[in-house]
C-alpha positions in Angstrom: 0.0 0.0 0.0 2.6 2.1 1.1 4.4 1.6 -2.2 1.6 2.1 -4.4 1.0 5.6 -2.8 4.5 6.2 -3.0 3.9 5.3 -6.7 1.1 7.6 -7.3 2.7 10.7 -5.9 5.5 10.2 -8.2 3.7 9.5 -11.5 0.3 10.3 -10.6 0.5 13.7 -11.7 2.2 13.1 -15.3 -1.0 10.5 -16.1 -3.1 13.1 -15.8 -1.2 15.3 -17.9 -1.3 13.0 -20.2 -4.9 11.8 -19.7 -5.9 16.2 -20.7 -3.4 15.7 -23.5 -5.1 12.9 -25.3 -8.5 13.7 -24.6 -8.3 17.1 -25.6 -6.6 15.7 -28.6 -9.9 13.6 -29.2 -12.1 16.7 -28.9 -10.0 18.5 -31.4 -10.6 15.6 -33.8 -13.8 15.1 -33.1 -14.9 18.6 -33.8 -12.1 18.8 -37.0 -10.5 21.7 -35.0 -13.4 24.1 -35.1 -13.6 25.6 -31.5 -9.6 25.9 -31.7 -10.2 28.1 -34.7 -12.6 30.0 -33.4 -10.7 30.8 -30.5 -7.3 31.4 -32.5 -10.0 33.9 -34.2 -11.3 35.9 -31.2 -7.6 36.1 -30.2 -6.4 37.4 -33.4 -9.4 40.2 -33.6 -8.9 41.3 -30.1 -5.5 42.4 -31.5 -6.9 44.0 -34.6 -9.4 45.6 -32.8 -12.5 47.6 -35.4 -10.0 49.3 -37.3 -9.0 47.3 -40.4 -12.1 45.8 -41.4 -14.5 48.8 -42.4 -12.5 51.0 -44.7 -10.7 47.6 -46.3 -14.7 45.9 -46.9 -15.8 49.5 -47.9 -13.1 49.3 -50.3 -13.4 45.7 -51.4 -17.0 46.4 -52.0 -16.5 49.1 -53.8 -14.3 47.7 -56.6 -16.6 45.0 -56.3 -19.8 47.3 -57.8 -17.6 49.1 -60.3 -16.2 45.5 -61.8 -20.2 44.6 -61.8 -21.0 47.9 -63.5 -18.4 47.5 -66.5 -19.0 44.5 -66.8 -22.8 45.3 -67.3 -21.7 48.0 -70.0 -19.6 45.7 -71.5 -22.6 43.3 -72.3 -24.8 46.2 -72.9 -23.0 47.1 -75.7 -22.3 43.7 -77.4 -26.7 43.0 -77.0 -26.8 46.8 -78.9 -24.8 45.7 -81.4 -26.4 42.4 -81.8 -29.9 44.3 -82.0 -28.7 46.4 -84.9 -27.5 43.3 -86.7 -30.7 41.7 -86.1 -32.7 44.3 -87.4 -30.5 44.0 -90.9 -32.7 41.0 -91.4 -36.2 40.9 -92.7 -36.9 37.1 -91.4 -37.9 36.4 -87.7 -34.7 35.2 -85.9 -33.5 33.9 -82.9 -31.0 35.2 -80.5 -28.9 33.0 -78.6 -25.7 32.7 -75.9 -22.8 30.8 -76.7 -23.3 28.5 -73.7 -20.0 25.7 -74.6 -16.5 26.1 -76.2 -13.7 23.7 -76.3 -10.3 25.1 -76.0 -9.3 22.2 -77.9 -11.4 22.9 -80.5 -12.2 26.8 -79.9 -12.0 27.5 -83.8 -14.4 24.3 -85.0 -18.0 24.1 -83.3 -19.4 26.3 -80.3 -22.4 25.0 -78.0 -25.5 27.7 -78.0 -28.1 27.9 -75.2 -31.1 27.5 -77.6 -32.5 24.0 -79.1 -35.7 22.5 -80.6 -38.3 24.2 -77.9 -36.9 27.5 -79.0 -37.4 26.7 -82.4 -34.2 25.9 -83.8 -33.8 23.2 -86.4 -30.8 21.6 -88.0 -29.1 23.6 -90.9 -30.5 27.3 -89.7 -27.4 29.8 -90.5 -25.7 31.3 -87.6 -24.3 34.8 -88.3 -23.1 38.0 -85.6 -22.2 41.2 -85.9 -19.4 41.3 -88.8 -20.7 38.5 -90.7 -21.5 34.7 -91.2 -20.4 32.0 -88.2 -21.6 28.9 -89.6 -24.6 26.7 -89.4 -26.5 24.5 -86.8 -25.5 20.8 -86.9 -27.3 19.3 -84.3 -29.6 20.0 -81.8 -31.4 18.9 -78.6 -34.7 20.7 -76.5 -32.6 23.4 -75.3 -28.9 23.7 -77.1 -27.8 23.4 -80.8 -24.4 22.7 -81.9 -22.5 25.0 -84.4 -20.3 24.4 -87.4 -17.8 26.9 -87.4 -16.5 28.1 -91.0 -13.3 27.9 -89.6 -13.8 24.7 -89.2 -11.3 22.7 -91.9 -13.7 20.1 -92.8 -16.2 23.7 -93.2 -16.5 24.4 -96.6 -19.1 27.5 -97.7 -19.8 28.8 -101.2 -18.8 32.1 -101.9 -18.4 34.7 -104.4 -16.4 38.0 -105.0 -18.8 41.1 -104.4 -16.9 43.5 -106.8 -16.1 40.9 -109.8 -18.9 37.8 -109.1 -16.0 35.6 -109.1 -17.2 32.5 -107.6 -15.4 29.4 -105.4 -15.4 28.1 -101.6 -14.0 28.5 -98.6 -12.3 26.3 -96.1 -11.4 26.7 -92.9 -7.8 26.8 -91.4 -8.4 26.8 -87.9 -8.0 30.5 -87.1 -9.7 33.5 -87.9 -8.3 33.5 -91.6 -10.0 31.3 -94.5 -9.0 29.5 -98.0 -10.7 31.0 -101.0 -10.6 28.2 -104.0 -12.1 29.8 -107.4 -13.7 27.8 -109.8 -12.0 29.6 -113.1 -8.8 29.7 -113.8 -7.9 33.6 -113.9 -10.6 35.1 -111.3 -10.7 38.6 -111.0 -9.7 38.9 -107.5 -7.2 41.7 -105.5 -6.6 42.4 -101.6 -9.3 44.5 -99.8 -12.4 42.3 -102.0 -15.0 41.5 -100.3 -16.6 38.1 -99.9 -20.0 36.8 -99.5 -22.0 33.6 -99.7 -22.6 32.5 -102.9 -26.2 32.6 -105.0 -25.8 28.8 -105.6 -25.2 27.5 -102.3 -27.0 24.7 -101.3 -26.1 25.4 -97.6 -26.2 29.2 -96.7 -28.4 32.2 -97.9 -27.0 34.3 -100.2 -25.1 38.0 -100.0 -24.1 37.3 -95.9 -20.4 38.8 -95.4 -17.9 36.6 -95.3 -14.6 39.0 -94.7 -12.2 40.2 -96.9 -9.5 39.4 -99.5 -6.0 39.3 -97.5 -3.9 38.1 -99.9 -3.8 36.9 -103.5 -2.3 33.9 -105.0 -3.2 33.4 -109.0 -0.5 31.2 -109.6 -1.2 28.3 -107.1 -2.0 25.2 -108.4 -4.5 23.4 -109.6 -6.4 26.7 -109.3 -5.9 30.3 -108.5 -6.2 30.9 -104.4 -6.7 33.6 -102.1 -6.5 34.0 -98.1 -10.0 35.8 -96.9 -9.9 37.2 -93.5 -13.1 37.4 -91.8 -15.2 39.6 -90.4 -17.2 38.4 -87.7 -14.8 38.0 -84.6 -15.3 34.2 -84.0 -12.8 33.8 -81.5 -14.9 35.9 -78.8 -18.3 36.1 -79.4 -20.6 35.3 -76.8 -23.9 36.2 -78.4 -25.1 34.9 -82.3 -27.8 34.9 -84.2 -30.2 32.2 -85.5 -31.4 32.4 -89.3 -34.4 29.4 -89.8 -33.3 28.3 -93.2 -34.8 25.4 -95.0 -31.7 23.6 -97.1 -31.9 23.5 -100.7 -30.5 19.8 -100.7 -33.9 18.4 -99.2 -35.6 19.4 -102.3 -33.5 17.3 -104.6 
């Protein structure tokens, strides 16, 4: 007995050290450390005091509102502009938000936030502000997926406005197309514009394509030409829908 208590008073007190230690241990586990952080909170702000905070939120908040604000102007604009361009058209039409975009593949299809119960149908035109963006190529209830005609398997009939010349496009995977003409000495120079052809099966005719960036008459098997174009592709966020019934179902 005598050397049990003898015991106790010499180790007694470092079991129950250790006894807090690994129970408060538990608790901390138990509660994934969230009173210790609150605590380690209180601490710090007691330091701080009420002097940081209002000025620096005030601040924060501020920027905040005026980010918001050009941000609002920003899209403001861009809807103005898409307005305008769908006023150019006599047909009913269908706004729509680009919704999807691969970086991958940021210069072949986009994803728009308007399908079937909107209205939209295969083959309908896509155009923006500046000129043609391609056509629809699938669709579900509520999204449609766009051809780009920078697309390289994208090919679009076209024609020169000032001389008639006629030919395609393909894509090349950047905001820059491939003009092929169909004759053999097309009258063609820089600065032309280019539109959808008359005779395409695809695309209504006259919509701007871009324009004539450089001229190559000698290339072989038939006279090329590099057409930059005018809608800007590589940031739209907002297109337009043109119903459009292909002339390939009626033959």
């Amino acid at each position: 007995m005598f050397t049990m208590r003898r015991w106790w008073e010499r180790y007694g007190s470092r079991l129950i050290f250790i006894g807090l230690v690994l129970g408060l241990a538990l608790f901390i586990r138990r509660t994934q450390g969230s009173v210790v952080a609150e605590i380690y909170y209180q601490v710090v702000r007691s330091f701080h005091g009420n002097s940081l905070p209002e000025e620096r939120w005030t601040d924060a908040k501020v920027s905040e509102l005026e980010a918001t604000l050009e941000e609002v102007k920003g899209q403001n604009a861009k809807l103005q502009k898409l307005l305008e361009h769908k006023q150019d058209f006599a047909h009913p039409t269908i706004s729509a938000p680009i919704i999807g975009r691969s970086v991958d593949h940021w210069w072949e299809q986009i994803l728009l936030g308007r399908g079937s119960n909107q209205g939209v149908q295969e083959g309908y035109i896509v155009t923006a502000p500046g000129g043609l963006v391609g056509r629809v190529v699938k669709v579900t209830p509520n999204t449609s997926r766009v051809l780009l005609i920078s697309d390289p398997t994208s090919k679009v009939g076209v024609k020169v406005s000032r001389s008639g010349g006629m030919g395609y496009i393909q894509g090349g995977g950047d905001d820059k197309v491939t003009m092929v003409f169909y004759e053999k000495v097309p009258s063609v120079k820089v600065g032309d514009a280019v539109v959808t052809s008359p005779a395409s099966y695809l695309f209504l005719p006259g919509i701007p394509i871009g324009k004539v960036e450089s001229v190559d008459l000698e290339k072989s098997p038939a006279p090329e030409v590099i057409v930059a174009l005018t809608a800007p592709i590589d940031f739209l966020e907002w297109v337009i829908i043109h119903p459009f019934k292909s002339k390939l179902k009626d033959k």
